[in-house]
C-alpha positions as CSV (number, residue, x, y, z in Angstrom):
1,X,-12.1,-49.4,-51.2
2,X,-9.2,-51.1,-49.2
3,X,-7.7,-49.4,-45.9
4,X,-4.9,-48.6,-47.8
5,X,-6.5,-46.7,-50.3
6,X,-8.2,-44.9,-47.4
7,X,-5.1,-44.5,-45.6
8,X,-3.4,-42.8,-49.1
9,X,-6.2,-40.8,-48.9
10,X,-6.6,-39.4,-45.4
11,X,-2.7,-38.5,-46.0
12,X,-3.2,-36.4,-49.0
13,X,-6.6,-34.9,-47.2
14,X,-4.0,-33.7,-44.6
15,X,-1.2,-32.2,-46.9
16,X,1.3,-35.0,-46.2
17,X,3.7,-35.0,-48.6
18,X,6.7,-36.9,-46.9
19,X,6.6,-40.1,-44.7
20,X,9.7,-40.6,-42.8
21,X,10.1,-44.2,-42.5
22,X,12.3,-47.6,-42.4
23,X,10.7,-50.2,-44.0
24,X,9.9,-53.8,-42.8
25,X,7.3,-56.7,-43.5
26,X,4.3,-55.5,-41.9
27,X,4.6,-52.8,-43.6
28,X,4.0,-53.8,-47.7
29,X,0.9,-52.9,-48.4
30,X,2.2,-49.0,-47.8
31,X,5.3,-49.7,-49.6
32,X,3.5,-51.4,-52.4
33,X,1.4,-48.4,-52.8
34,X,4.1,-45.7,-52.5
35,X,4.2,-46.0,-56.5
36,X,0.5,-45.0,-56.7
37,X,1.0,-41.6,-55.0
38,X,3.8,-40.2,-56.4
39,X,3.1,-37.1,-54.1
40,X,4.1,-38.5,-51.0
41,X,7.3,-39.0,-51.3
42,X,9.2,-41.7,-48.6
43,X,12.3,-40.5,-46.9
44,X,14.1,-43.8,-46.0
45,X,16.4,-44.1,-42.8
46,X,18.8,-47.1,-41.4
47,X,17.1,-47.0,-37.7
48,X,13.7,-45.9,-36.3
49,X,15.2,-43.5,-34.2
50,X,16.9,-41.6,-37.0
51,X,13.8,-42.0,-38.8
52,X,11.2,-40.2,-35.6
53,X,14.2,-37.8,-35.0
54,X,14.4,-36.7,-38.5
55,X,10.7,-36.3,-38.3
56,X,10.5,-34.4,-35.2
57,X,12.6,-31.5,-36.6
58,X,11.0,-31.6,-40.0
59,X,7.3,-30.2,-37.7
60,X,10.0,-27.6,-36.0
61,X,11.4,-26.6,-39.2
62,X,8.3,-27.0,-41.7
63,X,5.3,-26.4,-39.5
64,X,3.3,-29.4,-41.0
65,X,2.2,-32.9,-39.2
66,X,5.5,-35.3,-39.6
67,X,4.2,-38.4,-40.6
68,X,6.6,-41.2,-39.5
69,X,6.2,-45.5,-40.3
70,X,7.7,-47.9,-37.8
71,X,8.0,-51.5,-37.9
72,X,6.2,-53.5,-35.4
73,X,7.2,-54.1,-31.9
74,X,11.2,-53.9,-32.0
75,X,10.9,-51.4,-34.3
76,X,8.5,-49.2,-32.3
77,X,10.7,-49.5,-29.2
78,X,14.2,-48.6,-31.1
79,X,11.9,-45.3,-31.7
80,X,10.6,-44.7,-28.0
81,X,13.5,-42.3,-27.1
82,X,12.8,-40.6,-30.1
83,X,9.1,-40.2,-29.8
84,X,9.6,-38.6,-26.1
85,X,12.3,-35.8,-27.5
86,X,9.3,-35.2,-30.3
87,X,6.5,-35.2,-26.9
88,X,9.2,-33.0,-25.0
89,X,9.6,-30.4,-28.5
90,X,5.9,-30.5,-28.9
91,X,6.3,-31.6,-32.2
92,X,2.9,-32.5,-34.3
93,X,3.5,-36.1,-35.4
94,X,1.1,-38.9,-36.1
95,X,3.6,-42.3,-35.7
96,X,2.5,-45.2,-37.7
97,X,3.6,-48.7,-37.1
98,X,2.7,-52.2,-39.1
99,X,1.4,-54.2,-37.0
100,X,1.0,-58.3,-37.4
101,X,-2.2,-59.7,-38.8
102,X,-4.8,-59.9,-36.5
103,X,-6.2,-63.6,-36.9
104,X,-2.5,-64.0,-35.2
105,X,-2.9,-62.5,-31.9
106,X,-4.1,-65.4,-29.7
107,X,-0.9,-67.5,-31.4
108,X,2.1,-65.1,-30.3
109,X,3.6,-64.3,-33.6
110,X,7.0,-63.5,-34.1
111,X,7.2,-59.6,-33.6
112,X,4.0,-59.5,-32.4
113,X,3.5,-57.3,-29.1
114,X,0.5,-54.5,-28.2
115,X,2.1,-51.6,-30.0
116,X,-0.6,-49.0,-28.6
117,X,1.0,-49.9,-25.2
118,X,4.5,-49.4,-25.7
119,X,3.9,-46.2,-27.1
120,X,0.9,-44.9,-24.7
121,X,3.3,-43.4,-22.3
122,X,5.2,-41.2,-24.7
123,X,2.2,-39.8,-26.8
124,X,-1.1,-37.6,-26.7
125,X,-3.3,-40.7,-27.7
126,X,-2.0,-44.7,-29.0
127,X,-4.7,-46.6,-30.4
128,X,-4.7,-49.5,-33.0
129,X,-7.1,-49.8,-36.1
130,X,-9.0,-52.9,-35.5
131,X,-10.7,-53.1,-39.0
132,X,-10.4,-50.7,-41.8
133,X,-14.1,-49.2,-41.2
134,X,-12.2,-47.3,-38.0
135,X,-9.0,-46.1,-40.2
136,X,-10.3,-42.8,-41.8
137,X,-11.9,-42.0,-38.0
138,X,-9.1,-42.7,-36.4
139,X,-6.8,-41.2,-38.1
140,X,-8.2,-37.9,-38.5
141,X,-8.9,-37.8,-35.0
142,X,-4.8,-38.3,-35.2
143,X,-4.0,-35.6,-36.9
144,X,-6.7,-33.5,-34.8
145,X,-5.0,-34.4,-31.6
146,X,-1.6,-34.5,-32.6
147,X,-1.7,-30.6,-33.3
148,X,-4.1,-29.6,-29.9
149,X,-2.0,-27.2,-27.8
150,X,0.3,-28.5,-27.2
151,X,1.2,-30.1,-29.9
152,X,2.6,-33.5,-29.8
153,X,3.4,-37.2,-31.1
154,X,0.4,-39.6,-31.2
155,X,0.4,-43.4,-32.4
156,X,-1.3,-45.5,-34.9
157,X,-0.6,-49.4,-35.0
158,X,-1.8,-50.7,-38.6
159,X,-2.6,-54.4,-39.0
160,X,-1.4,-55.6,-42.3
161,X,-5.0,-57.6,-42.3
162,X,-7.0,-54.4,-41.9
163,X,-4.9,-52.2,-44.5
164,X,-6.2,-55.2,-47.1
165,X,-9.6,-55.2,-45.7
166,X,-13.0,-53.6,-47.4
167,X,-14.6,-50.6,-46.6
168,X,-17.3,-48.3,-47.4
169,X,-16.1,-45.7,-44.7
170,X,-14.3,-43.1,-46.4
171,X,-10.7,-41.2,-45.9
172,X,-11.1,-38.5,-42.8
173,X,-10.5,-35.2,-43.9
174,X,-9.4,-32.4,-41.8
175,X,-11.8,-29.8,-40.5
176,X,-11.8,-26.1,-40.5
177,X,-11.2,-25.5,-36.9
178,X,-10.2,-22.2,-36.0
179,X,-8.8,-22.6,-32.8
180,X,-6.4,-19.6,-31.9
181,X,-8.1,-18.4,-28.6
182,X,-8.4,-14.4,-27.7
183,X,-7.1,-13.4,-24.3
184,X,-9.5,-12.4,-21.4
185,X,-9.1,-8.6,-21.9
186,X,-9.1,-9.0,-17.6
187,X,-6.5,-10.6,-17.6
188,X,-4.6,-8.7,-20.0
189,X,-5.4,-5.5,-17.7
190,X,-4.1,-7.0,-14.9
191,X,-0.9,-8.2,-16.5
192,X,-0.2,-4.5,-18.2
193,X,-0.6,-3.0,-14.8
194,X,1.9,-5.1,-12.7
195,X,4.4,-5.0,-15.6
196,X,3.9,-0.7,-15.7
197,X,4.8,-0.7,-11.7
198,X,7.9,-3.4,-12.6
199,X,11.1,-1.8,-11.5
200,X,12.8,-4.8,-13.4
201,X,10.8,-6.5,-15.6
202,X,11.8,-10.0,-17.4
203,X,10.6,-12.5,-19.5
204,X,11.1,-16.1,-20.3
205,X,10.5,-16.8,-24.0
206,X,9.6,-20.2,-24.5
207,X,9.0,-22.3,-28.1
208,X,5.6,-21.4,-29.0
209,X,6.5,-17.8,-29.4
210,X,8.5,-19.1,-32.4
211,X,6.0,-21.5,-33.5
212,X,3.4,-18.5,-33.5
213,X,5.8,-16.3,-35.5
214,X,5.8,-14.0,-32.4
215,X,9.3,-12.9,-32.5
216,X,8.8,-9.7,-33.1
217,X,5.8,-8.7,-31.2
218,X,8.0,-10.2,-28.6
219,X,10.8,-7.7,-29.2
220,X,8.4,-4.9,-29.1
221,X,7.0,-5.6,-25.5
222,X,10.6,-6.2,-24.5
223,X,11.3,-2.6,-25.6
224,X,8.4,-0.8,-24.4
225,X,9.0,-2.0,-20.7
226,X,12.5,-2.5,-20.7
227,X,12.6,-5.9,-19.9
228,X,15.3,-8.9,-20.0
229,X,14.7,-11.6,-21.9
230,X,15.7,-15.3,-21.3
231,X,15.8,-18.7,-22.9
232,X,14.6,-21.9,-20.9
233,X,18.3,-24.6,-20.5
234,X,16.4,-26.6,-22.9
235,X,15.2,-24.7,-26.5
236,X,13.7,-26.5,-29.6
237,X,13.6,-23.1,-31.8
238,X,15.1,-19.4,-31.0
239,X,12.0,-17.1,-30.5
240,X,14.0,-13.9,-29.6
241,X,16.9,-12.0,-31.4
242,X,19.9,-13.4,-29.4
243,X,21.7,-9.8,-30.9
244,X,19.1,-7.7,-29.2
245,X,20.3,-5.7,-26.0
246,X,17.8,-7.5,-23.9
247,X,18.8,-11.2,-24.6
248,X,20.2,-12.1,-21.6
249,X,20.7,-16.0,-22.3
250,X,19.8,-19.3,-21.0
251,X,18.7,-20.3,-17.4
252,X,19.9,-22.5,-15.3
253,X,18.9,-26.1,-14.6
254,X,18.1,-26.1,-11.2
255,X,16.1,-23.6,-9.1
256,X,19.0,-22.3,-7.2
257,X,21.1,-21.2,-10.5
258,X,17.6,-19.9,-12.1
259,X,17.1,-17.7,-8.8
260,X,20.3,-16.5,-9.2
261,X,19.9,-15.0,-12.4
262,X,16.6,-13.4,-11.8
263,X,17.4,-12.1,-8.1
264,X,17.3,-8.6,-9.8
265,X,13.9,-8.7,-11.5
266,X,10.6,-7.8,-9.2
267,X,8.4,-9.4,-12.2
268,X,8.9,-12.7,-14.8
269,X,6.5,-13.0,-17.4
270,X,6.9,-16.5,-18.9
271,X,5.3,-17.2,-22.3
272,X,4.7,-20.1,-24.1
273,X,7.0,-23.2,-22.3
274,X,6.7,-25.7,-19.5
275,X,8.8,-23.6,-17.0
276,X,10.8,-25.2,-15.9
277,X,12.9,-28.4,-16.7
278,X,15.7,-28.9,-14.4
279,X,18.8,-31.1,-13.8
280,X,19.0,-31.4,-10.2
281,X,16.7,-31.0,-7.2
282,X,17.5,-27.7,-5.2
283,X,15.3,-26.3,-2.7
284,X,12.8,-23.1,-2.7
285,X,11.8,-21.6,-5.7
286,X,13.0,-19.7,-8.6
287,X,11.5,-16.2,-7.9
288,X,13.0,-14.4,-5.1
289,X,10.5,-13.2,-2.6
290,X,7.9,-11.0,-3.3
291,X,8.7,-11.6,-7.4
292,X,5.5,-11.2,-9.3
293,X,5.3,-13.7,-11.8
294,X,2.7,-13.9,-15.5
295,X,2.4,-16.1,-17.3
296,X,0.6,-16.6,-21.2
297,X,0.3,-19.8,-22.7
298,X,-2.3,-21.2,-25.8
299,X,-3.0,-24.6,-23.5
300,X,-4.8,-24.3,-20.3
301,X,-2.9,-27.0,-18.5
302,X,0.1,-25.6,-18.9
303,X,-0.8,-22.3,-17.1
304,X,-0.1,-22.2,-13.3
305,X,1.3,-25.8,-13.7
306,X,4.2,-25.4,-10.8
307,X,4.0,-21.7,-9.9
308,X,1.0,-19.7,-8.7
309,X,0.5,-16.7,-10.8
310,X,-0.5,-12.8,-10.1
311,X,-1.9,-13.4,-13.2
312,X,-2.1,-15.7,-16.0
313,X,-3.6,-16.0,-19.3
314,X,-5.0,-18.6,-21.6
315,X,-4.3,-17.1,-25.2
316,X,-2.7,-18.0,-29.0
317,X,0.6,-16.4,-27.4
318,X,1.2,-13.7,-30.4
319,X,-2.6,-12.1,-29.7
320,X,-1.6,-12.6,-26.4
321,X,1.3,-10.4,-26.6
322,X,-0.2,-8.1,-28.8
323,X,-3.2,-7.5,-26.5
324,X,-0.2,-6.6,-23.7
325,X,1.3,-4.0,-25.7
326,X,-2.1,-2.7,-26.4
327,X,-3.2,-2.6,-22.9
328,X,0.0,-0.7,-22.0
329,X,-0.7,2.7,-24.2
330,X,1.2,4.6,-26.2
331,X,3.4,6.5,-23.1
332,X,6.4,5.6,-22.6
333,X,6.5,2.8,-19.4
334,X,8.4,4.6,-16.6
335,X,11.7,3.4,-16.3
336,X,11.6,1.6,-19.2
337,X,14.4,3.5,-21.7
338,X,17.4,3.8,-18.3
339,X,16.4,-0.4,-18.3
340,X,17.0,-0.3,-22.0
341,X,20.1,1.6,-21.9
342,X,21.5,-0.6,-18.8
343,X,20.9,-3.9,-21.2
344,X,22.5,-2.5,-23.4
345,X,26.0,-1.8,-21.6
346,X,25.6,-5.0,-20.1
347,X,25.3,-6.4,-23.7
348,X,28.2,-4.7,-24.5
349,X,30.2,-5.9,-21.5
350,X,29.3,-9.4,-22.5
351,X,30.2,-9.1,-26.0
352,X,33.7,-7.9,-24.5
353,X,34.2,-10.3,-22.3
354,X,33.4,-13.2,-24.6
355,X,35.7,-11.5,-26.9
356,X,38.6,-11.7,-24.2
357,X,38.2,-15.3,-23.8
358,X,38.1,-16.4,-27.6
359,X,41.2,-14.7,-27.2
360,X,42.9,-16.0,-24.1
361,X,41.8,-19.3,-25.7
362,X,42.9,-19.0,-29.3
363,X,46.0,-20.6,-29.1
364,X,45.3,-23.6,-27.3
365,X,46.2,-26.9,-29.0
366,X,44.0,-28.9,-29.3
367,X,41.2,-26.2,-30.6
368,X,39.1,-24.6,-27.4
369,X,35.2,-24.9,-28.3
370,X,35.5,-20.9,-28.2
371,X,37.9,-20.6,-31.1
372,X,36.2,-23.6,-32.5
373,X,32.7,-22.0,-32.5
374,X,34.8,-18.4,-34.3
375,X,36.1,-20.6,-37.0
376,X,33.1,-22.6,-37.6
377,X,31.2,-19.3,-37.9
378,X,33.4,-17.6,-40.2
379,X,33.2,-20.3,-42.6
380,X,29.2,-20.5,-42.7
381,X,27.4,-19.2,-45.1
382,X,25.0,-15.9,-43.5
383,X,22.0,-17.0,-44.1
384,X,23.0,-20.5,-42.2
385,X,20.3,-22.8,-40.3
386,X,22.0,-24.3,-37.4
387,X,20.5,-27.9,-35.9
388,X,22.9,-27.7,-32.3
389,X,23.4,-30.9,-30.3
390,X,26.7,-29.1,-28.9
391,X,26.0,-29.6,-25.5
392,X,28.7,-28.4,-23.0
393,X,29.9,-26.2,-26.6
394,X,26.2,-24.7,-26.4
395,X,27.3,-21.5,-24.9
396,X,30.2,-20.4,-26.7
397,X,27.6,-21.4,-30.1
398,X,25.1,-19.2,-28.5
399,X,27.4,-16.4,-27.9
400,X,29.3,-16.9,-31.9
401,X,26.6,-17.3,-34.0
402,X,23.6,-14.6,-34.6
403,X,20.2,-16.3,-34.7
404,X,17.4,-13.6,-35.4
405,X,14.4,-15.5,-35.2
406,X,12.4,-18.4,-35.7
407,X,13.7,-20.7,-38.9
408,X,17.5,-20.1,-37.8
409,X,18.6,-22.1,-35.0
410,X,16.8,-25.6,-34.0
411,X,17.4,-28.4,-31.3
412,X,16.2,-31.1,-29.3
413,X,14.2,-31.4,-26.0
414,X,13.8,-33.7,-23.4
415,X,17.9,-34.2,-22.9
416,X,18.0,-37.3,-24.9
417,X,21.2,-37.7,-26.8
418,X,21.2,-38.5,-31.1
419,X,19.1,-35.9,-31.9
420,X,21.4,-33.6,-33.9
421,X,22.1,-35.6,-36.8
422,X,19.2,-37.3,-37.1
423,X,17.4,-34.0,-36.9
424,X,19.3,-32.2,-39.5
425,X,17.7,-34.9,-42.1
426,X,14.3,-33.6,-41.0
427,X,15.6,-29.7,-40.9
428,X,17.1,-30.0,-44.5
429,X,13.7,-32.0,-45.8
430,X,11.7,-28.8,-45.2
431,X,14.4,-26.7,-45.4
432,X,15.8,-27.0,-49.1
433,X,16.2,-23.3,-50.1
434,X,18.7,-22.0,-46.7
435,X,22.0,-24.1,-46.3
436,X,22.0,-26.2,-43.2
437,X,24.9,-26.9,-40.6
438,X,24.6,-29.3,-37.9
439,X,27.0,-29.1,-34.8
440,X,27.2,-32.4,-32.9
441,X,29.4,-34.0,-30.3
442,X,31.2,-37.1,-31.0
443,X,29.6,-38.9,-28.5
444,X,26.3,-37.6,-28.9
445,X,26.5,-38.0,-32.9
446,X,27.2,-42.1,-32.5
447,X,23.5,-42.3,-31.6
448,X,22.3,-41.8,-34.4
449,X,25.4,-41.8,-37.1
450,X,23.2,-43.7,-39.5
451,X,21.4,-40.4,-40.7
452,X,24.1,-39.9,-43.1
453,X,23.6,-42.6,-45.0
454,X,19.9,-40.9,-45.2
455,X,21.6,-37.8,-46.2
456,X,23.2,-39.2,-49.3
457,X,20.8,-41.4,-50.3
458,X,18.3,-38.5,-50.5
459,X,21.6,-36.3,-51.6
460,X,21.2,-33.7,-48.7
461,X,23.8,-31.0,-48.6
462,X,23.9,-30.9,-45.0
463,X,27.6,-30.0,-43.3
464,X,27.6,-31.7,-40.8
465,X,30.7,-30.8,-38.2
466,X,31.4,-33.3,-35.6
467,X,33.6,-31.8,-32.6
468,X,35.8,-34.7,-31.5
469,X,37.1,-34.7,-27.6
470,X,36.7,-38.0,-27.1
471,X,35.1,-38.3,-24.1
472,X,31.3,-37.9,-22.8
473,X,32.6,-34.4,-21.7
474,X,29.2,-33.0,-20.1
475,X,28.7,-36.6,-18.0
476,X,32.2,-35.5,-16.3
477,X,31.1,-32.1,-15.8
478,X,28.0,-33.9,-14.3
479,X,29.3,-36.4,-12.3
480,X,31.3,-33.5,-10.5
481,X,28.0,-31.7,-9.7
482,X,26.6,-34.8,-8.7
483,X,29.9,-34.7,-6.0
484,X,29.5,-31.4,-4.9
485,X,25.5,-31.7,-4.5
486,X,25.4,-34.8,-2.3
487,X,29.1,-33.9,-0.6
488,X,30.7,-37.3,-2.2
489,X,34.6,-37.0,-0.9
490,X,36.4,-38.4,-4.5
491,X,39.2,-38.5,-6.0
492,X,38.2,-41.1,-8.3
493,X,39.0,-41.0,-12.1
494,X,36.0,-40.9,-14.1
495,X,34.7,-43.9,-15.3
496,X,33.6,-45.4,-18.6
497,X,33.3,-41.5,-20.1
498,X,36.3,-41.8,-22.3
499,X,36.0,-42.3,-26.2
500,X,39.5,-44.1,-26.9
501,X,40.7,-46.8,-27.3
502,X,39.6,-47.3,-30.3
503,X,39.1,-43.7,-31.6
504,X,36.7,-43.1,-33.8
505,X,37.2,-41.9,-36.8
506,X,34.3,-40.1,-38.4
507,X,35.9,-39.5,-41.4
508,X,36.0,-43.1,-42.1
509,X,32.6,-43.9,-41.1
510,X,31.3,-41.1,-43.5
511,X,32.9,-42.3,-45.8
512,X,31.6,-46.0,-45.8
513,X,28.1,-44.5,-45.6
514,X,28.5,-42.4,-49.3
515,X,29.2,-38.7,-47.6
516,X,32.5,-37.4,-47.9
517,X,34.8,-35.9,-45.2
518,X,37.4,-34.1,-44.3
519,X,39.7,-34.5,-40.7
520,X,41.0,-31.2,-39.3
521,X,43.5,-31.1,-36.5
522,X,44.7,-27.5,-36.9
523,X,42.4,-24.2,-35.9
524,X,43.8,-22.7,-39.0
525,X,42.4,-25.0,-41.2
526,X,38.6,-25.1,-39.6
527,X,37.4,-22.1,-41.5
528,X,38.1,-23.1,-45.2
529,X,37.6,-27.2,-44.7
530,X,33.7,-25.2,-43.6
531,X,33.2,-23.2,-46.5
532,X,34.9,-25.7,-49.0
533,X,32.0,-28.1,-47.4
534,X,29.3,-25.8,-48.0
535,X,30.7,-25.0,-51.5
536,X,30.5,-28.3,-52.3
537,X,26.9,-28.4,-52.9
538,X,26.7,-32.0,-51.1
539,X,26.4,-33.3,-47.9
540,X,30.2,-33.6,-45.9
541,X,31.3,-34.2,-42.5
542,X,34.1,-32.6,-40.9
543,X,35.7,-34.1,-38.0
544,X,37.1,-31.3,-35.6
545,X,39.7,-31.8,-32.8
546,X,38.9,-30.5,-30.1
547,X,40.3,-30.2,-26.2
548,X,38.6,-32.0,-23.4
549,X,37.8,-31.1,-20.4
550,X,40.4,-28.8,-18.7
């Protein structure tokens, strides 16, 4: 048997059925053999980076292993940035790459480089097959690691001279691991008795409560003790009702805004994220003195990483919650329904109040994000799946559009730019029964612009909705922090964050790449170019004016 064969093999032992790829050279003896597995099928992109975003979403969205298949050395590095949002998401990925023929290495061949270093420092593990006995081994010990809590992107380099090469070693094959760990019932006992003396209770819901379908045990601890609930600045998946009295909303990036917004609460329970990723440095700590602070997470080095804990527990996060509400009894926690009822009017308020500003901000020429978001919303289908790279439109998204739980709402870690677009690819791969809609800035959608050539190609009826201020809006909102935090005396324009001269024009490039599109200027005319997109049955791109920053 030749590596290939194994390699075919060791993908079907591990339920691959898509390889997200952009072809090259080193890479023909997959290719060649794509026609002798017809039940893998090859989702082809313009760019490595489109290709590793695309499959970073698709593990969000599907809950299988992405597969992804780079070429060589420039290849590999055009998908670097791309393989560090997957490591930030926590996104099970085994990343392939041909590699040159061996009996070349000691003559520098053209392309030629040590792939397993480049891609070391962005992975769980980066190894390359040295002859095709080691390629069933290796890569299901890939696939093994690549889903280990938590989860994450690991890297095969392939030598065309080993994929041709004999071997009696067969393909690896996964094995029946059950891994989801029960929590210490100590530990559990200690948590349920600081959160039954909490006088104000909250909790930071991270990613893995979505991955573990958790939602909803999630809710009902929320509503036993009366607790807040918050999302981390940075969110891959939604694993809380954003509807529910108790969502609160997103934190802050720096410690200072964070402690702001939890100076009320005497306890945060964080489950299931690395608390926390922030912008900026700013001194002292996020809990206000005397806060007691829990934490459950399925990996052990992710608990008590940067905060000591009153208590923390090592736990699959659902049985983890579970156990909690378990722990806590059937009474009622004290306190627990006059915090419910208090959310709740402070829910209400919040609802009001972003009600008054859609409204203050309705008229405004160009569109505001606020009315933008409204009209963008009303044209959506219900049952919508949005892929968000709105950045500095994020909150007015967040408070427009209802996600419920876990297969709704998905986006990119890490804070690298290009991930919207190339993620919707992935989203609608796995995705094929729910209508997707992917919300990008224009800046932020030039990174990876190619994926719509992927989308018709593969005909993908993604609407994709590009919100055009033409400018690298949140880098101006940034640069003014970055004034006020180091006490920088300016007046200065700011530089080089403009998008004119030339304009793009989205429609156009859409166009040239086989997706149609559609240019709206007026807020009336937002709502049906949406829903004439989604009726359309194919993939479209609507380019939305909208103002800049005020």
């Amino acid at each position: 048997m030749r590596g290939r064969q194994v390699f075919f093999e060791t993908l079907a032992n591990h339920g691959v059925d898509r390889i997200f790829g952009n072809p090259g050279t080193t890479e023909s003896p997959l290719l060649d053999s794509l026609l002798d597995h017809p039940q893998i099928k090859y989702i082809v992109h313009l760019h490595e980076g489109v290709a590793t975003g695309a499959a970073n979403f698709y593990a969000q969205a599907s809950g299988k292993t992405a597969f992804v298949n780079l070429h060589v050395a420039p290849g590999l590095g055009n998908a670097v940035g791309a393989i560090y949002s997957a490591w930030k998401n926590n996104s099970p990925m085994v990343v392939t790459a041909g590699q040159q023929d061996t009996r070349l290495r000691l003559r520098d061949p053209v392309l030629g480089h040590d792939l397993a270093a480049i891609a070391a420092p962005v992975t769980k593990w980066s190894v390359q097959v040295e002859r095709a006995d080691e390629l069933g081994p290796i890569l299901q010990r890939a696939f093994k690691i690549a889903n280990e809590a938590p989860a994450g992107p690991v890297f095969v380099a392939l030598p065309i001279d080993v994929m041709e090469q004999e071997t009696n070693v067969p393909a690896g094959r996964p094995g029946h691991s059950f891994t989801a760990t029960r929590p210490d019932p100590a530990g559990i006992a200690a948590m349920a008795k600081l959160l039954a003396a909490a006088k104000a209770p909250a909790i930071v819901a991270g990613d893995d409560i979505a991955r573990a379908g958790a939602h909803q045990t999630l809710v009902k601890l929320t509503e036993k003790v009366g607790a807040s609930v918050w999302f981390e600045g940075l969110r891959g998946q939604n694993s809380f009702p954003t509807d529910h009295p108790a969502a609160r909303g997103t934190l802050a990036f720096d410690a200072t805004g964070i402690a702001k917004q939890l100076a009320g609460n005497d306890l945060v329970l964080m489950v299931g994220g690395p608390f926390f990723e922030e912008v900026w440095y700013a001194p002292g700590s996020p809990f206000a003195a005397g806060t007691k602070v829990l934490q459950i997470e399925a990996a052990p080095s992710r608990l008590a990483y940067n905060f000591a804990l009153d208590a923390g527990v090592v736990s699959d996060v659902g049985a983890g919650l579970e156990a909690l509400i378990g722990a806590l009894g059937s009474r009622e926690v004290a306190g627990a329904k006059q915090r419910s009822d208090a959310l709740r009017a402070q829910k209400e308020a919040d609802d009001a109040a972003q009600k008054a500003r859609v409204e203050k901000a309705w008229a405004r020429t160009p569109t505001s994000m606020a009315r933008a978001m409204a009209e963008i919303r009303a044209g959506s289908p219900k049952d919508v799946v949005v892929v968000d790279e709105t950045i500095t439109a994020n909150l007015d998204l967040f408070k427009t559009f209802t996600f419920a739980g876990p297969g709704d709402y998905y986006s990119g870690r890490g804070g690298g730019i290009g991930q919207g677009l190339s993620g919707a690819i992935g989203v609608a791969v796995a995705e094929s029964k729910r209508p997707v809609l992917c919300i990008s800035g224009d800046g932020s959608s030039m990174y990876s612009i190619q994926a719509l050539w992927t989308a018709a190609h593969h005909d993908l009826p993604i609407v994709f909705v590009i919100l055009a201020n033409r400018e690298y809006r949140v880098l101006k909102h940034n640069i003014d922090a970055y004034r006020a935090r180091f006490d920088v005396k300016s007046n200065k324009p700011y530089m080089h964050m403009d998008l004119s001269g030339p304009t793009m024009g989205f429609v156009d490039m859409a166009k040239g790449m086989g997706v149609a599109g559609t240019y709206v200027a007026k807020s009336d005319d937002i709502k049906a170019a949406v829903a004439a997109a989604f009726k359309s049955g194919k993939p479209h791109l609507i380019e939305i004016e909208i103002e800049g920053k005020r």
